[in-house]
N, C-alpha and C positions, 0 to 999 in steps of 0.2 A: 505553818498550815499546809503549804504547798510539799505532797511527798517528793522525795526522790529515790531511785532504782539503783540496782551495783551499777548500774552503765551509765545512766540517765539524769539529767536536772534538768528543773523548768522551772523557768520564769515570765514576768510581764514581756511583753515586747515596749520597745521603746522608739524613741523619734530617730535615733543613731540607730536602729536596726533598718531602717528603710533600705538603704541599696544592698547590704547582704542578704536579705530577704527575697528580694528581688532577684538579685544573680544567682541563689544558692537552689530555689525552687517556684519562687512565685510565678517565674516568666518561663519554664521550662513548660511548651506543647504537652511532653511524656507525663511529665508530674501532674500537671492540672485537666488530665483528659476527662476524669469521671469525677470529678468535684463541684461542687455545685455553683462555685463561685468561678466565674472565668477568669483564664490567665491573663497575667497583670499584660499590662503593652508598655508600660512606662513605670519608674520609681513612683511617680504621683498616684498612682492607682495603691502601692503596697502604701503609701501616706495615708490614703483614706482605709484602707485595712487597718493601720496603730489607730486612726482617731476613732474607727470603729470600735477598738480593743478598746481604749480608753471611755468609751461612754459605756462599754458592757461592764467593763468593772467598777467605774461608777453607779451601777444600779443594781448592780447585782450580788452575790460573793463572789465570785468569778466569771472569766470569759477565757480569752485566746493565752494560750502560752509557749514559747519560744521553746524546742528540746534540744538542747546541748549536748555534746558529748564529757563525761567527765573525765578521759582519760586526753582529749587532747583540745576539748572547750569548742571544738567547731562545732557551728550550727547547723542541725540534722534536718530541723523541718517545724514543725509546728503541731499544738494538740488544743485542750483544751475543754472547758463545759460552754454549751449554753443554754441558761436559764431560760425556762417559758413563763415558770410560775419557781417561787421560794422553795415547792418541794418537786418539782419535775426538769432534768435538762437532759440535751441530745452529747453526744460527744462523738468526737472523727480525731479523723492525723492524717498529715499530709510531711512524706519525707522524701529530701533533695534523692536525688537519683543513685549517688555513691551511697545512699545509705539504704539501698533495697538490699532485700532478703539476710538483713544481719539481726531478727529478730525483736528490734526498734519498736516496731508497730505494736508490739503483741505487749510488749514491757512500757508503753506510753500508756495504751488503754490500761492497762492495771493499774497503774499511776491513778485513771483520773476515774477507776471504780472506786478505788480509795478516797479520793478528794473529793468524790462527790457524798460518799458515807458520812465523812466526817463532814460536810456543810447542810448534813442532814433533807439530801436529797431521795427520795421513796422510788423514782421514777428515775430511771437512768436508760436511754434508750440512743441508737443511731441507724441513719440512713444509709444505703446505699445503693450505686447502680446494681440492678442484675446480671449485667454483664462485666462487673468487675470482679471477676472471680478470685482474683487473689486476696482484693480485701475483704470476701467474704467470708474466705478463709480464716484467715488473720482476725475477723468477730466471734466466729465460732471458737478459734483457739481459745481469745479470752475470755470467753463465759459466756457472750450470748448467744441471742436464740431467736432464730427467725419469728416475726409475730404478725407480718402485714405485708401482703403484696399491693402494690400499687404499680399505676402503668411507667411510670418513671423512674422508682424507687423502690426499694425492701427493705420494712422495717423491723430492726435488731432489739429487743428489748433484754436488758441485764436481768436476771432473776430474782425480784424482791426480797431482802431480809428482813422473813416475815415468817412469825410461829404460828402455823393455822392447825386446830386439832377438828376432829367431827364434832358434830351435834350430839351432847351429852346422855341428856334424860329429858323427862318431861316438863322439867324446870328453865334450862334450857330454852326450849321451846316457848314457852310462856313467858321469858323476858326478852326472847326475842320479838315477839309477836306483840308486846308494849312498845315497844322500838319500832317498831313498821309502825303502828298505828297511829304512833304521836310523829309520823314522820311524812312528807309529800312522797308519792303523789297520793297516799292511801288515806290519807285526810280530804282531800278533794271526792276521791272514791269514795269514800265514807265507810272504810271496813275497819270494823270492831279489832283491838284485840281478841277478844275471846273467835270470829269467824275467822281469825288468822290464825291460828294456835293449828289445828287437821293442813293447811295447806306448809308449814312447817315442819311438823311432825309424820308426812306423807313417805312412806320408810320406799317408793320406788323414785327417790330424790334426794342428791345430795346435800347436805347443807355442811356448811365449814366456818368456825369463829374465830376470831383473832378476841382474846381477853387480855385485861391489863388490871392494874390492881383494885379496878372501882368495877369489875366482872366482865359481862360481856361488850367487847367496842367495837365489835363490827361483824358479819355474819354474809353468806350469799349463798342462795339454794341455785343450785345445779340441774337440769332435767337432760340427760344424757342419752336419751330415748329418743327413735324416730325420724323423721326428716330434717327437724332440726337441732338432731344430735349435735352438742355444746351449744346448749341457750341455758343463758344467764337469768333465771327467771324474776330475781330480786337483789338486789346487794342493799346493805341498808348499816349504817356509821353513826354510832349514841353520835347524840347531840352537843356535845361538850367535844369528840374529838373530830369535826367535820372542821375541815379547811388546812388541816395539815398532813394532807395525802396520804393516807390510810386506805379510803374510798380506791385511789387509784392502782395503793401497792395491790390491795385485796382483789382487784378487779384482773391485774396483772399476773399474779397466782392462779388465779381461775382460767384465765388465757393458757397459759403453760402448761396448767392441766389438763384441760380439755384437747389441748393441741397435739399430745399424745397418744390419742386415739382420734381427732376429726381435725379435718384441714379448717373449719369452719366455725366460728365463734359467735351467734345468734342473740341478742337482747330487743326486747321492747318498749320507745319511751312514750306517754301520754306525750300528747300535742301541746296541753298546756304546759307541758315540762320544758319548755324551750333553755335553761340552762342545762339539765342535764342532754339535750340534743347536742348544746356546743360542747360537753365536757368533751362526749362522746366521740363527737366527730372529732376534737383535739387528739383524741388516743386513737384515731386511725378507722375506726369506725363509718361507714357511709350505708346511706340511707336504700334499702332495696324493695321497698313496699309501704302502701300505707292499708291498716285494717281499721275500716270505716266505722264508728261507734261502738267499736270491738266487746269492751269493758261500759260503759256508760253511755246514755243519750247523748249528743252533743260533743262529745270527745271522741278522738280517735286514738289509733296507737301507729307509732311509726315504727313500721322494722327493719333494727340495722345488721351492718355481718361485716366481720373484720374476717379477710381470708389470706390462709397462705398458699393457695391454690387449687385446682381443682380436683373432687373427692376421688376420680379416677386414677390420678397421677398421686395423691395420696396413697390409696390402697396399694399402688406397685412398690411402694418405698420398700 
């Protein structure tokens, strides 16, 4: 299950790796400057690292993985996934010092784009300092794509493998707009299919489906217009395929799109939607307003905005 590279293997770490781990990178200042986890001070510290590795693979498909060299087996550094949920994990690498700028980094994360495909992960994303400019380099090498500033971190999202075509015909339209209707929060709102059907079929609005062989499985209109050019006006996942990150790949897609043309990624969730607040906030999202009884008496809507920075330093790209 675990791939390996012309250069590279990886494996669990073990209780016998504790002091190479340690001397090789875990305790080096240089190595662990921008990592999130602090340099070790002692082999007991890289202990509680394996017993950590060992409860993450016990709950997970995977966690931490040793990268070896195959042409002479020395230990280069470390990689790895971690799982948040069954279909979403983060992944990084940290390698010993002798092994900078030999191309390591860039042939690890391909590794574990691959291991995360194959454990049927939708979401594959990592952090990073802003001011570690080589390994932001080295994410952009392999595939990803800046998706979220924050004040400590930037986050790196992998590009969903996901088949999304436009909004068909009018039929289309009308099973998507069955879908929103039998679905929250627009059951609460109390909007008809048929009063969804015009705000779907609205042709100065994107809409994009992900289908599968039982038709349409997931769908998200787009409003690319105005001051909050890239708002996500709807995403909405039949009910048979919610809970196996679809929702998140599609959501992901839409981010990458929009990101294209606006540093600024816009949605809004009812108040009483308090799961979709946490999903939201989960994917980088934070909260920048709230619109007072917006949609309905007695609800509000909270508005959020995932940015990659601001729309001036945008436009000079």
């Amino acid at each position: 299950m675990i791939p390996e590279t012309a250069r590279l293997r990886f494996r669990r770490p073990t209780a016998a790796d504790a002091e190479t781990i340690f001397a090789r990178y875990a305790s080096d200042p240089d190595v662990t400057r921008y990592l999130a986890w602090p340099r070790h001070q002692s082999v007991d510290d890289t202990r509680g690292f394996i017993a950590f590795s060992h409860s993450e693979w016990s709950t997970w498909p995977a966690g931490p993985l040793l990268i070896e060299s195959k042409a002479d087996g020395r230990l280069l550094g470390s990689t790895g996934l971690t799982f948040e949920s069954p279909t979403s994990a983060s992944t990084g690498y940290v390698l010993a010092k002798d092994a900078w700028g030999h191309g390591y980094a860039t042939e690890a994360l391909g590794a574990m784009v691959t291991l995360a495909d194959r454990l049927g992960a939708t979401r594959l994303f990592a952090l990073c300092r802003p001011e570690n400019a080589a390994s932001l380099r080295v994410l952009e090498k392999a595939g990803f794509l800046r998706n979220a500033d924050h004040s400590e971190s930037l986050l790196y999202l992998y590009p969903p493998d996901l088949h999304v075509e436009p909004l068909a015909d009018l039929d289309d339209a009308h099973a998507c707009a069955r879908m929103m209707a039998s679905s929250e929060p627009w059951i609460t709102l109390q909007r008809t299919a048929e009063a969804l059907v015009p705000v779907i079929s609205d042709p100065a609005k994107e809409v994009h489906l992900v289908r599968d062989a039982a038709g349409i499985a997931a769908f998200v209109i787009l409003d690319l217009r105005g001051l909050t050019n890239g708002y996500v006006q709807t995403i909405c996942v039949r009910e048979d395929r919610r809970g196996g990150g679809l929702g998140a790949a599609l959501l992901g897609w839409s981010e990458i799109h929009i990101q294209t043309q606006s540093p600024n990624v816009f949605l809004c969730v009812s108040s009483f939607n308090s799961g979709a607040q946490r999903f939201y906030a989960r994917l980088g999202y934070e909260r920048v307003g709230i619109l007072h009884e917006y949609v309905v008496r007695g609800a509000d809507e909270v508005l959020m905005r995932k940015t990659i920075g601001p729309l001036r330093v945008f436009q000079r790209r």
